[in-house]
C-alpha positions in Angstrom: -11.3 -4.7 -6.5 -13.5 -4.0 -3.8 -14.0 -6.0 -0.4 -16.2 -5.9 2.5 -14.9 -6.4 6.0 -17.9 -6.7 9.3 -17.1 -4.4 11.6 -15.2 -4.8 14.8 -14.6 -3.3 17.8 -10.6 -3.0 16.5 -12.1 -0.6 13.5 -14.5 1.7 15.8 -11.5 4.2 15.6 -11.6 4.1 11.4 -15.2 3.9 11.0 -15.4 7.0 13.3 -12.9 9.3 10.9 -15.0 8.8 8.1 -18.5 9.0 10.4 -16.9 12.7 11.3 -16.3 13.7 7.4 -19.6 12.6 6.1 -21.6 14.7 8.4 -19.0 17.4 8.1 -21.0 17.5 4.4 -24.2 18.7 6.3 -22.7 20.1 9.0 -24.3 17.3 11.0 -23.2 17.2 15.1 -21.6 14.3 15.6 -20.5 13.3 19.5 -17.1 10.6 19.1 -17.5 9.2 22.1 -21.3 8.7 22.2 -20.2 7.3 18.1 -18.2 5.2 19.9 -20.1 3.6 22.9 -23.2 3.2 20.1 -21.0 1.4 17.7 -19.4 -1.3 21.2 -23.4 -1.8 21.3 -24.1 -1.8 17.7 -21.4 -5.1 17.4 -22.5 -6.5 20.9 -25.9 -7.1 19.5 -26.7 -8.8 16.4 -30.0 -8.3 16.4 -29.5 -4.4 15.5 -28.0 -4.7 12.2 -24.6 -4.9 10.4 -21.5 -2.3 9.6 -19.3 -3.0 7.2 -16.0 -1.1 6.2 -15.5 -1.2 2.2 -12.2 -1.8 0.6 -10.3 -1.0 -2.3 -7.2 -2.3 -3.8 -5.5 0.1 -6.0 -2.7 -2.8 -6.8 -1.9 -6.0 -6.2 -0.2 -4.6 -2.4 -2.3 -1.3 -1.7 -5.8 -2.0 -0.5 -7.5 0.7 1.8 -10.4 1.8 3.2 -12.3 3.9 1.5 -16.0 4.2 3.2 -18.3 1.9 5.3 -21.7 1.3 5.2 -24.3 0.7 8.1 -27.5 -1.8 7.8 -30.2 -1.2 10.8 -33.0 -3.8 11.3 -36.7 -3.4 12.2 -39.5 -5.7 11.9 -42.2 -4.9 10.2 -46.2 -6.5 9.4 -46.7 -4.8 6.3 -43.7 -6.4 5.1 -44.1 -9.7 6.7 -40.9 -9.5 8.5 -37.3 -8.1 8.8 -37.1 -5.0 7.0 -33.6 -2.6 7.3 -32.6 0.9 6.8 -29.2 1.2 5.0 -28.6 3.9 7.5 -25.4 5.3 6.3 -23.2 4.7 3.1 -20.6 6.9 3.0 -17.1 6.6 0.5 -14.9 9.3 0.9 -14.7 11.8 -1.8 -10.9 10.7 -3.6 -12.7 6.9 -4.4 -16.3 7.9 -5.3 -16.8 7.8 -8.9 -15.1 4.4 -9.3 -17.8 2.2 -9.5 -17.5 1.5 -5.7 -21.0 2.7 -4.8 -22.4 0.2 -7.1 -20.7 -2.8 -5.7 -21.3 -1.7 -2.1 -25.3 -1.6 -2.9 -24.8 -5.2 -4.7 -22.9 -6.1 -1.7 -25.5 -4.8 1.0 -28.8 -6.1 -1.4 -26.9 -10.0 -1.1 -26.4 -10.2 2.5 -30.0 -8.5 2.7 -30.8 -11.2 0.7 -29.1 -13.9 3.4 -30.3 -12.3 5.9 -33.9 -12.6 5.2 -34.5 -9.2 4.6 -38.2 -8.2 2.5 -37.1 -4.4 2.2 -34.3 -1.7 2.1 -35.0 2.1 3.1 -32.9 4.4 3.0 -32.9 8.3 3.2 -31.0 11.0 1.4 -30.3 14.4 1.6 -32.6 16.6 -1.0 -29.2 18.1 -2.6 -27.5 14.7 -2.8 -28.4 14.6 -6.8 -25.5 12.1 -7.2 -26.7 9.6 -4.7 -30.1 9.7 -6.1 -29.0 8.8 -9.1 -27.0 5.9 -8.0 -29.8 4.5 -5.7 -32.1 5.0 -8.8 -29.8 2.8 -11.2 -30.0 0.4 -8.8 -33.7 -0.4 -8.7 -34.3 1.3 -5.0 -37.7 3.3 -6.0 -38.8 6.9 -4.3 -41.0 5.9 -1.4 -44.3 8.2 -1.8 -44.4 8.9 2.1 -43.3 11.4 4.2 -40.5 10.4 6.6 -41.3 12.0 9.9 -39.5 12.3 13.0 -40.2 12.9 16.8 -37.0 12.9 18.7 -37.1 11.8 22.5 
């Protein structure tokens, strides 16, 4: 069974493991304690978005955490409103393949849902053929624009 658990500041520490392993994949720079200040802001302010840590129980007594995902917020007029950017989704390696993606995108589309939310983007690297696939199966559609970026 899986289970979804908001954020807090008591889980920074957890969410940060996993944060280092999934951009180890990409060989992504990752700063822990500029991770960590973002994330004290992140849960200060609701008004930014949502982070979640995802559970599994393995028995009736072992439940752990196995990945976390992250849901941004932006407005937008071409959508009419609140739009969000499922920033990251990361399960660690040993629990993917176990339906838990699916569930977590389930998850994430209902509290979109709740949350007034008219659209999810998302991005993905080109190589991530696995992730494609499971945004694909569940009805997220490739966006024909170009994503650009000008960092300040």
């Amino acid at each position: 069974m899986t289970t979804f658990q908001l954020l807090t500041s008591s889980n920074i520490e957890t969410i940060i493991s996993m944060m280092q392993d999934f951009y180890a994949i990409d060989n992504y720079p990752i700063d822990v304690a500029i991770s960590k200040k973002l994330f004290k802001e992140f849960i200060a302010d609701e008004k930014l978005g949502k982070a979640y840590l995802i559970y599994h129980s393995h028995g009736e007594r072992t439940t752990e955490v196995v990945g976390y995902a992250i849901l941004t917020y932006i407005f937008s007029f071409e959508y009419q409103g609140r739009i969000a950017f499922l920033d990251e989704l990361y399960i660690k390696e040993s629990s993917r393949g176990k339906g838990i993606g699916k569930q977590t995108l389930d998850f994430i589309k209902e509290q979109a849902l709740l949350l007034n939310v008219k659209l999810i983007y998302l991005e993905l690297e080109n190589h991530n053929e696995i992730a494609q696939k499971l945004y694909l199966a569940n009805n997220f559609k490739v966006h024909n624009r170009k994503l650009l970026k000008l960092k300040l």
